[in-house]
Structure formats: C-alpha cells, structure tokens
mmCIF file of the protein (N, C-alpha, C, O) and its ligand, coordinates in Angstrom:
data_MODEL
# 
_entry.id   MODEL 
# 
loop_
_entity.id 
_entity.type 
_entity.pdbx_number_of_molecules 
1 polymer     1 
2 non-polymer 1 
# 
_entity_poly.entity_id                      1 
_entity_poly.type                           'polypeptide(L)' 
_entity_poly.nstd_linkage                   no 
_entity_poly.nstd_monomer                   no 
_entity_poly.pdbx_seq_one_letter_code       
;(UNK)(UNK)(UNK)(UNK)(UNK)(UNK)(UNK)(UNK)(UNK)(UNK)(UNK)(UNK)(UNK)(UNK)(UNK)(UNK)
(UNK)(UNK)(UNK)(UNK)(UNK)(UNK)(UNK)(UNK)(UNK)(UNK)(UNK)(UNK)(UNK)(UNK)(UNK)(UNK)
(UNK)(UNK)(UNK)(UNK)(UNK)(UNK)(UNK)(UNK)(UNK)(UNK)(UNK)(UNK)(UNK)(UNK)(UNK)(UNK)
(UNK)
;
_entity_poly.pdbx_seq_one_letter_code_can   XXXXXXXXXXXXXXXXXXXXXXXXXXXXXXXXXXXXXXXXXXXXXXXXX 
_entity_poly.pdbx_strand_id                 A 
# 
loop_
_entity_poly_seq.entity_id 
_entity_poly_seq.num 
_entity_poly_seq.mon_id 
_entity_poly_seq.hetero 
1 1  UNK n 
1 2  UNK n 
1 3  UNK n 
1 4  UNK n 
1 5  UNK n 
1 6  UNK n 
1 7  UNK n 
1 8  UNK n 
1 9  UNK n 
1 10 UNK n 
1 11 UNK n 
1 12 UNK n 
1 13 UNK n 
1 14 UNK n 
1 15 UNK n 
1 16 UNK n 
1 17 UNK n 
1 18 UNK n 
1 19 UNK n 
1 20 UNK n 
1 21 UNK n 
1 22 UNK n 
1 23 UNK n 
1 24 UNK n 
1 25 UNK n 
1 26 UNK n 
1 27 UNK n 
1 28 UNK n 
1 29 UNK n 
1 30 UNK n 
1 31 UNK n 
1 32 UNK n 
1 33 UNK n 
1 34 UNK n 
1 35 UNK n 
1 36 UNK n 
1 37 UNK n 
1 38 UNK n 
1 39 UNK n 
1 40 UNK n 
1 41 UNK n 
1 42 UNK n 
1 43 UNK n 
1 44 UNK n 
1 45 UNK n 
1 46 UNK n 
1 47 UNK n 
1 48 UNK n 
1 49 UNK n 
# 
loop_
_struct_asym.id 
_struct_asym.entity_id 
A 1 
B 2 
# 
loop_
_chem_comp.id 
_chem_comp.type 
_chem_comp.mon_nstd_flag 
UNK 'L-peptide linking' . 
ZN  non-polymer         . 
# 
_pdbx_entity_nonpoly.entity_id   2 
_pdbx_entity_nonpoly.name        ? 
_pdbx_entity_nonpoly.comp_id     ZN 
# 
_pdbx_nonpoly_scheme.asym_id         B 
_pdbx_nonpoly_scheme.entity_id       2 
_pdbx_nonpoly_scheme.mon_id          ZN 
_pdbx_nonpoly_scheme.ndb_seq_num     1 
_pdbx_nonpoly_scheme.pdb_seq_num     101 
_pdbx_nonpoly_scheme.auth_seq_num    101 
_pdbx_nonpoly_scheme.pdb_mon_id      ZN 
_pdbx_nonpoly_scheme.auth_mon_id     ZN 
_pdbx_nonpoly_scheme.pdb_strand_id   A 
_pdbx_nonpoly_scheme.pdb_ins_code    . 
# 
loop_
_atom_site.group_PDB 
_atom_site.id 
_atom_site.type_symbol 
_atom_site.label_atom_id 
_atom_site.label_alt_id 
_atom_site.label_comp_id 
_atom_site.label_asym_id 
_atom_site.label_entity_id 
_atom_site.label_seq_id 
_atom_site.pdbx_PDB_ins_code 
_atom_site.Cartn_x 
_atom_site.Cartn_y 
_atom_site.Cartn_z 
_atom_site.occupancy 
_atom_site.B_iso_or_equiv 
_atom_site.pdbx_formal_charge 
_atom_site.auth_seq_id 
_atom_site.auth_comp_id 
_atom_site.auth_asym_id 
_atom_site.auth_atom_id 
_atom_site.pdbx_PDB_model_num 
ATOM   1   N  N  . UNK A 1 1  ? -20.074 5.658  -10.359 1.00 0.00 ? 1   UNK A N  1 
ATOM   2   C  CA . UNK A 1 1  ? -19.265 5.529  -9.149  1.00 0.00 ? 1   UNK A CA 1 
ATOM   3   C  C  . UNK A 1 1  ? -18.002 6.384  -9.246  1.00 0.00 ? 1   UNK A C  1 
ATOM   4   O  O  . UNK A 1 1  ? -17.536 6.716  -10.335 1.00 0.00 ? 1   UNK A O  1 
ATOM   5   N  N  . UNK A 1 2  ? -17.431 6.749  -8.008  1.00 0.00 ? 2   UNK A N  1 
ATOM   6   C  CA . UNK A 1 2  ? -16.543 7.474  -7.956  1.00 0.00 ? 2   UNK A CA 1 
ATOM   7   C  C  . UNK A 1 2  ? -15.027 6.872  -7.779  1.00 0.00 ? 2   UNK A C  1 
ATOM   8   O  O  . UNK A 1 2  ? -14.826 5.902  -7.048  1.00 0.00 ? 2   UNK A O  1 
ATOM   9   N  N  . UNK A 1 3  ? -14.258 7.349  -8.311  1.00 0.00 ? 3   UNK A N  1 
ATOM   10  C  CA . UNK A 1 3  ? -12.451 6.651  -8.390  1.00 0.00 ? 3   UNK A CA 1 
ATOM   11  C  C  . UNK A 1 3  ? -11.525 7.405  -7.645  1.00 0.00 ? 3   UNK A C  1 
ATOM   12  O  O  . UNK A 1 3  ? -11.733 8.616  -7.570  1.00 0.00 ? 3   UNK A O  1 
ATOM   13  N  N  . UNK A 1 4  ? -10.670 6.988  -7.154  1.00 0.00 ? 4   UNK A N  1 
ATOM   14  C  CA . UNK A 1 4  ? -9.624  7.375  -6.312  1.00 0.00 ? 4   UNK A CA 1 
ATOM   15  C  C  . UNK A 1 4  ? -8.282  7.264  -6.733  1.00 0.00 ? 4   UNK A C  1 
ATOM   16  O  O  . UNK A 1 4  ? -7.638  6.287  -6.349  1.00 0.00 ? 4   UNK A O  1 
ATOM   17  N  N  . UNK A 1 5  ? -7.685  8.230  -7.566  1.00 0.00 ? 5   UNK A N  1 
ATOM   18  C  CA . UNK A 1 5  ? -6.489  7.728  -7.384  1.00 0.00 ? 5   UNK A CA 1 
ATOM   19  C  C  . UNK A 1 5  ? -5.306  7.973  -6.372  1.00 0.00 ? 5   UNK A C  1 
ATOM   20  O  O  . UNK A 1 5  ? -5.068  8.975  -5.696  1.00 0.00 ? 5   UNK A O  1 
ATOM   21  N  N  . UNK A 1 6  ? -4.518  6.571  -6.474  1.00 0.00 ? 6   UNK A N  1 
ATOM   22  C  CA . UNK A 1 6  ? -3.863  6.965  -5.050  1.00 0.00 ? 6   UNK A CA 1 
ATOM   23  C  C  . UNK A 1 6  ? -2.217  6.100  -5.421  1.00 0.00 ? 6   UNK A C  1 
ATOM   24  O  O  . UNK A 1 6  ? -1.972  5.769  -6.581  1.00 0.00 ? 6   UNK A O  1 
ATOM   25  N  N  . UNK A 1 7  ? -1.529  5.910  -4.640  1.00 0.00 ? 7   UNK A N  1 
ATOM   26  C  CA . UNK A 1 7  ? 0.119   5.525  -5.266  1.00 0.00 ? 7   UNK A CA 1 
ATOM   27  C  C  . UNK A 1 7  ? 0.157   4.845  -4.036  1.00 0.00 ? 7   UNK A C  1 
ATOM   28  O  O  . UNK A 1 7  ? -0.091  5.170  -2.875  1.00 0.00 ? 7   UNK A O  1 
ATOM   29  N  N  . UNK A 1 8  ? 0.709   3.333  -4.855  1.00 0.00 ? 8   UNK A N  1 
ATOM   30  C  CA . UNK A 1 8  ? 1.346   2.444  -3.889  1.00 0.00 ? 8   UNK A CA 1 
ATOM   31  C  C  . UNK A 1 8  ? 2.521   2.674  -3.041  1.00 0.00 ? 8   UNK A C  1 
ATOM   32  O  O  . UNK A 1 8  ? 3.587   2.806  -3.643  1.00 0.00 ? 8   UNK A O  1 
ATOM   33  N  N  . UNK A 1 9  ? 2.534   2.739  -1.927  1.00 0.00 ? 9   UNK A N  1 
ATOM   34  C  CA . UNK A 1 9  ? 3.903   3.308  -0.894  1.00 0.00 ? 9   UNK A CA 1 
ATOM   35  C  C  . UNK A 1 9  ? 4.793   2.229  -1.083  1.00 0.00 ? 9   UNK A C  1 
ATOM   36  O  O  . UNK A 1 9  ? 5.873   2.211  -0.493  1.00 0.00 ? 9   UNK A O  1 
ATOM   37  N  N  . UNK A 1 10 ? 4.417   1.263  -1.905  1.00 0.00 ? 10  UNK A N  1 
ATOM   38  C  CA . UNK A 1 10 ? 5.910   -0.078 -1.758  1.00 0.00 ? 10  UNK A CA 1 
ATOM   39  C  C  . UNK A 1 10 ? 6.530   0.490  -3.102  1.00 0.00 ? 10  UNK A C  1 
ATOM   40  O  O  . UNK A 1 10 ? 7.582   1.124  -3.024  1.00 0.00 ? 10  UNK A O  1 
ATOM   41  N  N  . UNK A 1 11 ? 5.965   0.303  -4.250  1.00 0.00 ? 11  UNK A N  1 
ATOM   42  C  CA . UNK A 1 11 ? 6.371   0.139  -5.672  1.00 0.00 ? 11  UNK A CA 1 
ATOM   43  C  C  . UNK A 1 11 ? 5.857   1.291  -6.584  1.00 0.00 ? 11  UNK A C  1 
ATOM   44  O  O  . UNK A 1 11 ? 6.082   1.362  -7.792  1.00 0.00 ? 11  UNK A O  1 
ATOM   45  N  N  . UNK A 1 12 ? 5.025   2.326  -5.735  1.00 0.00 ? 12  UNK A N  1 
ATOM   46  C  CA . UNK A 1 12 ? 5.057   3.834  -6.879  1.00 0.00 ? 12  UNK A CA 1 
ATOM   47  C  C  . UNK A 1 12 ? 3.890   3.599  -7.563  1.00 0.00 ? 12  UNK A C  1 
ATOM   48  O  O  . UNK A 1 12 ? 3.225   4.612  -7.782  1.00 0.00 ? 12  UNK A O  1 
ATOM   49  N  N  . UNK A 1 13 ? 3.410   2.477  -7.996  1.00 0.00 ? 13  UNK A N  1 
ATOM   50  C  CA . UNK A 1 13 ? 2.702   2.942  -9.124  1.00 0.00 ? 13  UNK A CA 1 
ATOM   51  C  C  . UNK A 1 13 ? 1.056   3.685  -8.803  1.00 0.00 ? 13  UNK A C  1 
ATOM   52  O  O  . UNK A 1 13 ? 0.396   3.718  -7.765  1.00 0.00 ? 13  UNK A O  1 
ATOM   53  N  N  . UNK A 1 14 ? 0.888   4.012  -9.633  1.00 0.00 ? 14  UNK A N  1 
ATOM   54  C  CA . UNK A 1 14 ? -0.236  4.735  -9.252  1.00 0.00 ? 14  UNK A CA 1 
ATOM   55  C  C  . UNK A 1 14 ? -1.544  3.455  -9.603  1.00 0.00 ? 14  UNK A C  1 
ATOM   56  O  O  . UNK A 1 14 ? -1.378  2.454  -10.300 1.00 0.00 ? 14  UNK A O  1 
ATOM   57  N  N  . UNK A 1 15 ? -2.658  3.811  -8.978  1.00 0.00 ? 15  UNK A N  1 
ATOM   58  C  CA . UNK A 1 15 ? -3.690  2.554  -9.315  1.00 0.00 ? 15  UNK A CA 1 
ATOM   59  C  C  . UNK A 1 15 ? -5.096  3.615  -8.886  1.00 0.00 ? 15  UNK A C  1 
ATOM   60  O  O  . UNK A 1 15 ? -4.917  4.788  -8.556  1.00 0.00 ? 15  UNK A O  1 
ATOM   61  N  N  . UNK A 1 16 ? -6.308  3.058  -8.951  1.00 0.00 ? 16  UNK A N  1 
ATOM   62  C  CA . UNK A 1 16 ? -7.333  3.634  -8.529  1.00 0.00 ? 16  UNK A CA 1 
ATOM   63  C  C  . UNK A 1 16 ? -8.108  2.400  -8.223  1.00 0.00 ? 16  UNK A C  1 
ATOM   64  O  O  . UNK A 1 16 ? -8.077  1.243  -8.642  1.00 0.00 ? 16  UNK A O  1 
ATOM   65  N  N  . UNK A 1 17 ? -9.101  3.314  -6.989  1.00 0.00 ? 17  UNK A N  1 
ATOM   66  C  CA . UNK A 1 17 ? -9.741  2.315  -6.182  1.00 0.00 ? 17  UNK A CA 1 
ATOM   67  C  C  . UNK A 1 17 ? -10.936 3.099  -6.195  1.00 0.00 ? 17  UNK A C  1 
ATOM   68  O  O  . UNK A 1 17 ? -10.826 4.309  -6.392  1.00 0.00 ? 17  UNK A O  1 
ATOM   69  N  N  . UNK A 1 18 ? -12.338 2.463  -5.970  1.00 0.00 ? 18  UNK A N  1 
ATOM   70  C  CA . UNK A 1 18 ? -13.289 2.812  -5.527  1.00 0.00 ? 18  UNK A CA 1 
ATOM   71  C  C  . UNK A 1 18 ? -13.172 3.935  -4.103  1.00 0.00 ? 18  UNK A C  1 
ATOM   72  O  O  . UNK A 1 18 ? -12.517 3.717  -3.084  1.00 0.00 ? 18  UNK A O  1 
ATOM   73  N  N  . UNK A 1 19 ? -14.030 5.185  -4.408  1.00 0.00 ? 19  UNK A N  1 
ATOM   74  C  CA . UNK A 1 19 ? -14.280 5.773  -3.286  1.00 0.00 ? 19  UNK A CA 1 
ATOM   75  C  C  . UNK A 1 19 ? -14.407 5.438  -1.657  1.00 0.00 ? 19  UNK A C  1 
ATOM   76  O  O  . UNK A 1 19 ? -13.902 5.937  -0.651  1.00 0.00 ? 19  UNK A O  1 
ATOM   77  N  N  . UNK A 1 20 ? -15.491 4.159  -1.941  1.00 0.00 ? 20  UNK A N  1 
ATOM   78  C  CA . UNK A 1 20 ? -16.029 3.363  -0.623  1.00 0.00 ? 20  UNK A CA 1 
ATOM   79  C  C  . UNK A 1 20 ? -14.837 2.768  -0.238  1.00 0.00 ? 20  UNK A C  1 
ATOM   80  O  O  . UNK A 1 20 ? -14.583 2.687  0.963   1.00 0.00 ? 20  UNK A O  1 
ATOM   81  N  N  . UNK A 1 21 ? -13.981 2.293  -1.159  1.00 0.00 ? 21  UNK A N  1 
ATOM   82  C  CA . UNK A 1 21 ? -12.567 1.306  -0.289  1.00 0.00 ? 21  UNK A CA 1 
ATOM   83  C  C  . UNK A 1 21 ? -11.399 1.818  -0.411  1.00 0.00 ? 21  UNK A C  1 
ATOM   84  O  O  . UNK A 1 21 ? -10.331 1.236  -0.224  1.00 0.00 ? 21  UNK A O  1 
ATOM   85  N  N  . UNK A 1 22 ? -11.594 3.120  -0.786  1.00 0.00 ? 22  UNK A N  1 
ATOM   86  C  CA . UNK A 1 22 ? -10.089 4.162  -0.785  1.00 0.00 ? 22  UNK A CA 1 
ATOM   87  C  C  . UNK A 1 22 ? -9.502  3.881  0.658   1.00 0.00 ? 22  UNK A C  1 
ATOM   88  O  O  . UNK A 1 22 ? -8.375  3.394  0.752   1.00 0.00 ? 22  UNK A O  1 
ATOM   89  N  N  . UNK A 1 23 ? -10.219 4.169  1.736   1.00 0.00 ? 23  UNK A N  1 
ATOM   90  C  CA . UNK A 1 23 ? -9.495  3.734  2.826   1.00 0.00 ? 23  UNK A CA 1 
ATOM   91  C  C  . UNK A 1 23 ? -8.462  2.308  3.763   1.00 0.00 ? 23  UNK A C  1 
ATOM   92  O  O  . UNK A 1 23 ? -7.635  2.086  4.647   1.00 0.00 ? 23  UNK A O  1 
ATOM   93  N  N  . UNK A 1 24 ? -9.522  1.571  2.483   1.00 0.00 ? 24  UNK A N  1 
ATOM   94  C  CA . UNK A 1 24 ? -8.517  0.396  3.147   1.00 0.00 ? 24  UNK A CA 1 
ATOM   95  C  C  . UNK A 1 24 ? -7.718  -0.281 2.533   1.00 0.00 ? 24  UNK A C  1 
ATOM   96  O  O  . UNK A 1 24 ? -7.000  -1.179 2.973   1.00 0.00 ? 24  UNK A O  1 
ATOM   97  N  N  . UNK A 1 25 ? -7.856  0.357  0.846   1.00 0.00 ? 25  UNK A N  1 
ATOM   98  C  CA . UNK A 1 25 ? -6.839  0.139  -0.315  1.00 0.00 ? 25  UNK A CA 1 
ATOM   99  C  C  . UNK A 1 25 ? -5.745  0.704  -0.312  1.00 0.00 ? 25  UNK A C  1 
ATOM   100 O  O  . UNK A 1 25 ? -5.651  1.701  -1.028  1.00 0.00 ? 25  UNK A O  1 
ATOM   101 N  N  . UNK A 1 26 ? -4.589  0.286  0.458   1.00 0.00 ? 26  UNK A N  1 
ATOM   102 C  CA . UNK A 1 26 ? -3.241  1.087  0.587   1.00 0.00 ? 26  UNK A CA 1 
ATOM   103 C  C  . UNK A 1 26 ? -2.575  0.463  -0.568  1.00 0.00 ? 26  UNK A C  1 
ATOM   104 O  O  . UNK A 1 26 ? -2.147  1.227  -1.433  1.00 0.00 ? 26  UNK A O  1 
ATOM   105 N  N  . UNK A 1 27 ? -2.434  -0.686 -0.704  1.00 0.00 ? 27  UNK A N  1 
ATOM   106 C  CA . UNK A 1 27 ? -1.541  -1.262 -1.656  1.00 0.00 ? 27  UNK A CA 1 
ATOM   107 C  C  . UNK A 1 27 ? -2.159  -1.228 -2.894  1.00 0.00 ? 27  UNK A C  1 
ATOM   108 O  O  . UNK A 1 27 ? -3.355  -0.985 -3.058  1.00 0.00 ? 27  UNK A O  1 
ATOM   109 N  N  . UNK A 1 28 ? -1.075  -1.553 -4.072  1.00 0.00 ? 28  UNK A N  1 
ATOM   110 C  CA . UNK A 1 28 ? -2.154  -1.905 -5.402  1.00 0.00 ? 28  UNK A CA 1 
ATOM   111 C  C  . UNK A 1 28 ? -2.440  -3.442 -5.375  1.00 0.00 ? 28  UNK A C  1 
ATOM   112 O  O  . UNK A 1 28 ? -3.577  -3.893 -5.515  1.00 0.00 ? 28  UNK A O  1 
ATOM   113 N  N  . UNK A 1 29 ? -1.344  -4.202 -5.189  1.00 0.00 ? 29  UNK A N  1 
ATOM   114 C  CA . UNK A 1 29 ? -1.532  -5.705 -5.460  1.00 0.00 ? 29  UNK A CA 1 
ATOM   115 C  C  . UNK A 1 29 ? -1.111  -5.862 -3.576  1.00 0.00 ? 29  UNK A C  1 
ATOM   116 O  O  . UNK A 1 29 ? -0.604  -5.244 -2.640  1.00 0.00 ? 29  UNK A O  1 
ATOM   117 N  N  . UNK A 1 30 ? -2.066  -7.774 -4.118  1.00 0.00 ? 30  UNK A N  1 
ATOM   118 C  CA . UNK A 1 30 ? -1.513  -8.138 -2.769  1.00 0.00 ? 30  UNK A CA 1 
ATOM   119 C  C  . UNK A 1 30 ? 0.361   -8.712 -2.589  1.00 0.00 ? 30  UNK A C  1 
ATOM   120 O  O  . UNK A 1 30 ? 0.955   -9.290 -1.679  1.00 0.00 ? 30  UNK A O  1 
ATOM   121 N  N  . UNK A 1 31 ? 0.647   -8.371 -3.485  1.00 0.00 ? 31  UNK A N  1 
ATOM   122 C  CA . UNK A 1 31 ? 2.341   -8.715 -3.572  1.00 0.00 ? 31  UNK A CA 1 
ATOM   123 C  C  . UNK A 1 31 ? 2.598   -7.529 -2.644  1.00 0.00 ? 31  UNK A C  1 
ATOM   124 O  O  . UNK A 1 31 ? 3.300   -7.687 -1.645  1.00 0.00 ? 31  UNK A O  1 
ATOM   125 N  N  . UNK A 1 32 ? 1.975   -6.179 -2.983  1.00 0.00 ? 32  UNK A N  1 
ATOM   126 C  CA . UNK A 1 32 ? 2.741   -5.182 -2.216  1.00 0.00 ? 32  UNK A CA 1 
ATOM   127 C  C  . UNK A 1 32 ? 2.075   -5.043 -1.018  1.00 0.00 ? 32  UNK A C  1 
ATOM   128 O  O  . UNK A 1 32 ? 2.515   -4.104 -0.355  1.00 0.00 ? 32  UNK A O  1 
ATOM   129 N  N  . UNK A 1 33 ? 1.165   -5.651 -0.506  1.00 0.00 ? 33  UNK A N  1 
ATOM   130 C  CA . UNK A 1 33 ? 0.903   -5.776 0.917   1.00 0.00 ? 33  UNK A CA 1 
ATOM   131 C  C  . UNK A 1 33 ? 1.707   -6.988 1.832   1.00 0.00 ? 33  UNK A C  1 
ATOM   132 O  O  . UNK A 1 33 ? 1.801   -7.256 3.029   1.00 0.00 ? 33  UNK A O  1 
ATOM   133 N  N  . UNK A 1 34 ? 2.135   -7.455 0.778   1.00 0.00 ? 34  UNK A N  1 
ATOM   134 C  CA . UNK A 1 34 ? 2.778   -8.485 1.705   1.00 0.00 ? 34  UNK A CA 1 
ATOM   135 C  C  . UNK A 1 34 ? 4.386   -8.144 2.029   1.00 0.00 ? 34  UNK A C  1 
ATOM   136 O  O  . UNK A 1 34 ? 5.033   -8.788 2.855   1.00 0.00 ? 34  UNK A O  1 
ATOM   137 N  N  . UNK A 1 35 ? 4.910   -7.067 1.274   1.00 0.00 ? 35  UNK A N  1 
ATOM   138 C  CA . UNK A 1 35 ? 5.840   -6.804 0.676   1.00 0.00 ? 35  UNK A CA 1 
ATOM   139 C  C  . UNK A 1 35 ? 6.209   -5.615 1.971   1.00 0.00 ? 35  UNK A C  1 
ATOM   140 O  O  . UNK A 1 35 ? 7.308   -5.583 2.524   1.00 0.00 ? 35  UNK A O  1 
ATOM   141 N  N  . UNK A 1 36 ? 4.966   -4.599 2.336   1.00 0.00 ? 36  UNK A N  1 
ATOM   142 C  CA . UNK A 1 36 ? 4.824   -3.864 3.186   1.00 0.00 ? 36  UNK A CA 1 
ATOM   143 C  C  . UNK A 1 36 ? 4.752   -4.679 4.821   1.00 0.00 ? 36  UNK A C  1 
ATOM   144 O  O  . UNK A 1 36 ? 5.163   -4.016 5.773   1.00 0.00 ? 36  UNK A O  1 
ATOM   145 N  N  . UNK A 1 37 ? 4.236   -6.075 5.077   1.00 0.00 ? 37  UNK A N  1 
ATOM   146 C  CA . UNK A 1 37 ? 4.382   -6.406 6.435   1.00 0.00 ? 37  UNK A CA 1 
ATOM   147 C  C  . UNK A 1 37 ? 5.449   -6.863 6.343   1.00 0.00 ? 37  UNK A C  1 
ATOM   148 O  O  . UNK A 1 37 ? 6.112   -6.427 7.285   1.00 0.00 ? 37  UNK A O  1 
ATOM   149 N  N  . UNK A 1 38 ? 6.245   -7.758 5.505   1.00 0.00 ? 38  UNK A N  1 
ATOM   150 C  CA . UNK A 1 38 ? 7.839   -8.042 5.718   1.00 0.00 ? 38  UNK A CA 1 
ATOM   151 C  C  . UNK A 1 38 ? 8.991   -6.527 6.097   1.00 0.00 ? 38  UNK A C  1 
ATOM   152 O  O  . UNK A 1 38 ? 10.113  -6.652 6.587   1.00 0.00 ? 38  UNK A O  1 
ATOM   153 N  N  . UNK A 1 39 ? 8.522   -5.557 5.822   1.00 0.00 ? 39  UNK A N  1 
ATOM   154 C  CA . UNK A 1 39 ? 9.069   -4.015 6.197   1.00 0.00 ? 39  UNK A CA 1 
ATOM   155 C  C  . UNK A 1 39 ? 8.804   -3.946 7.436   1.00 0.00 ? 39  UNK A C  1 
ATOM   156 O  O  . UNK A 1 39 ? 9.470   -3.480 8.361   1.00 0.00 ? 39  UNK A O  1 
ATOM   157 N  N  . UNK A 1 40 ? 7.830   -4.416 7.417   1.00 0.00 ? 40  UNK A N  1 
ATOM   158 C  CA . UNK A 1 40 ? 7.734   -3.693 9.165   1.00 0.00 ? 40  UNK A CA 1 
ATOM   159 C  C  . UNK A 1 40 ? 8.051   -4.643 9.965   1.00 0.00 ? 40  UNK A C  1 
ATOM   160 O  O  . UNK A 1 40 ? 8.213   -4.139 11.077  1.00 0.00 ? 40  UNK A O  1 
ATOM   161 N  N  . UNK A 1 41 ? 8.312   -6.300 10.007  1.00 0.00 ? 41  UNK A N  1 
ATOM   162 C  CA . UNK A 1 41 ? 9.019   -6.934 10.640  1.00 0.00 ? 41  UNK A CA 1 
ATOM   163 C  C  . UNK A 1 41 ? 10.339  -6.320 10.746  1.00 0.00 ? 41  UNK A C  1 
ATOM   164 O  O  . UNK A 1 41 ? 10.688  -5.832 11.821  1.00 0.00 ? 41  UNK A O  1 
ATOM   165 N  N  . UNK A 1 42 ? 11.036  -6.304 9.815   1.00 0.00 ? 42  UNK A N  1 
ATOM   166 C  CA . UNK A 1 42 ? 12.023  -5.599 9.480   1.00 0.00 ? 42  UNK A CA 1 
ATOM   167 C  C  . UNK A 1 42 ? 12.431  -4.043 10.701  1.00 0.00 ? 42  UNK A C  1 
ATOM   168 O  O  . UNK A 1 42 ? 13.105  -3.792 11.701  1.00 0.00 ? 42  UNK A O  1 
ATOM   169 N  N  . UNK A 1 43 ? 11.737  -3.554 10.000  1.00 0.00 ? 43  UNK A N  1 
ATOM   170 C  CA . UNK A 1 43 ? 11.046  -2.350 11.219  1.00 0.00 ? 43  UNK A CA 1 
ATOM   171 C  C  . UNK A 1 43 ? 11.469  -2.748 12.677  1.00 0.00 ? 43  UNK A C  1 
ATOM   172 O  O  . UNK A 1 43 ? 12.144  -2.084 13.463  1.00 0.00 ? 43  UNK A O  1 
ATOM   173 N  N  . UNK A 1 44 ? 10.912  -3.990 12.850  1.00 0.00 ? 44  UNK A N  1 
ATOM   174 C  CA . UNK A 1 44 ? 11.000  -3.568 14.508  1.00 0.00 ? 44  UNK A CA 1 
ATOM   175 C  C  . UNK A 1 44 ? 12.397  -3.762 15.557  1.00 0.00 ? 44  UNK A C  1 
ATOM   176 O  O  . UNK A 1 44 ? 12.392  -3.739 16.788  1.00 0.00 ? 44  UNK A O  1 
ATOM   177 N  N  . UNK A 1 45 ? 14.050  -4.038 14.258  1.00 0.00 ? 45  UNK A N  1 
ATOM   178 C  CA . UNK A 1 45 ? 14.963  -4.537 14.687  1.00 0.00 ? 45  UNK A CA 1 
ATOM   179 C  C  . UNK A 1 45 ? 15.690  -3.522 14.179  1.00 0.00 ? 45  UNK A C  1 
ATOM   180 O  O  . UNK A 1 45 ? 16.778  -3.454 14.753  1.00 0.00 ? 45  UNK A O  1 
ATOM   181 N  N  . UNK A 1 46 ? 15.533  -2.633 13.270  1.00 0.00 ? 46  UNK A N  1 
ATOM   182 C  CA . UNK A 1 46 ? 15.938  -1.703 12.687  1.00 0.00 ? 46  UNK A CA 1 
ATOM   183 C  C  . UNK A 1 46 ? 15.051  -0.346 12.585  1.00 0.00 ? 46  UNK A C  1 
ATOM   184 O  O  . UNK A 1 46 ? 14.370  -0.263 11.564  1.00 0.00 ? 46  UNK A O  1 
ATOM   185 N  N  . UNK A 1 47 ? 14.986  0.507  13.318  1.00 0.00 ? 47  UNK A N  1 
ATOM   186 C  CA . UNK A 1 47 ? 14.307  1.666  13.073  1.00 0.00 ? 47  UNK A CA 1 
ATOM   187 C  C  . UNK A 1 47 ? 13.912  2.350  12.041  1.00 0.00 ? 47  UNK A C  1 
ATOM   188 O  O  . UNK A 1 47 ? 12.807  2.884  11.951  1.00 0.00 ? 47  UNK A O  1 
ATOM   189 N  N  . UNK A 1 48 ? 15.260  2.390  10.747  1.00 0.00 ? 48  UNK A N  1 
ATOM   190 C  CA . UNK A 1 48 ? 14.722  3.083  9.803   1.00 0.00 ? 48  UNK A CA 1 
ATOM   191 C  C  . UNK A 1 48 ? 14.074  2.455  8.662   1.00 0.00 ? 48  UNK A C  1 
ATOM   192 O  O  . UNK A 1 48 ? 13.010  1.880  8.891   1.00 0.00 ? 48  UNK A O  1 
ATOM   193 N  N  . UNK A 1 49 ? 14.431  2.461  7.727   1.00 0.00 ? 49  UNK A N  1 
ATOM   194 C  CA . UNK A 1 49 ? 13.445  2.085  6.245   1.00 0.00 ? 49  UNK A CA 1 
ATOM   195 C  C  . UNK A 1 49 ? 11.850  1.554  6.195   1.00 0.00 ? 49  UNK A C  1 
ATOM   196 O  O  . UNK A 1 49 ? 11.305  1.338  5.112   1.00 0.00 ? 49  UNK A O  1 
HETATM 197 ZN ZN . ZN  B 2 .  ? 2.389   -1.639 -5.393  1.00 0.00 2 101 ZN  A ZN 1 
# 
C-alpha cells in the first residue's frame, strides 16, 4: 500500500496516511481536528487567524 505524507495545519507535525484517505485525513489526531473547528468558530467573529 501506498503512504502519504502530509503536515498537520494545527500543530506541524508531519504524519502519514494511507493513499485512499489522504483526502480526508487533514489532521493527525482527533485533538487537532477539534482544535481546527474551535478556529473556525473563532473565525467567524474575527476574520483573521
Ligand atoms: Zn496535529
């Protein structure tokens, strides 16, 4: 099987994911997906970060 590596947009680190779920593997952990929708609440009162 084939590996993907790719870098978490919350916390940097780099991780690898399967080919087939590269697309829907944005985060590495689910800490940093959860970490990423509290941003974008955030987001919608504040434009930047
Ligand atoms: Zn992460």
């Amino acid at each position: 099987m084939n590996y993907k590596r790719k870098f978490c947009p919350i916390c940097r680190n780099e991780f690898v994911v399967l080919n087939d779920v590269e697309e829907k593997a944005v985060y590495c952990t689910l800490k940093c997906l959860s970490e990423s929708q509290n941003k974008m609440n955030y987001g919608l009162s504040s434009s930047l970060v």
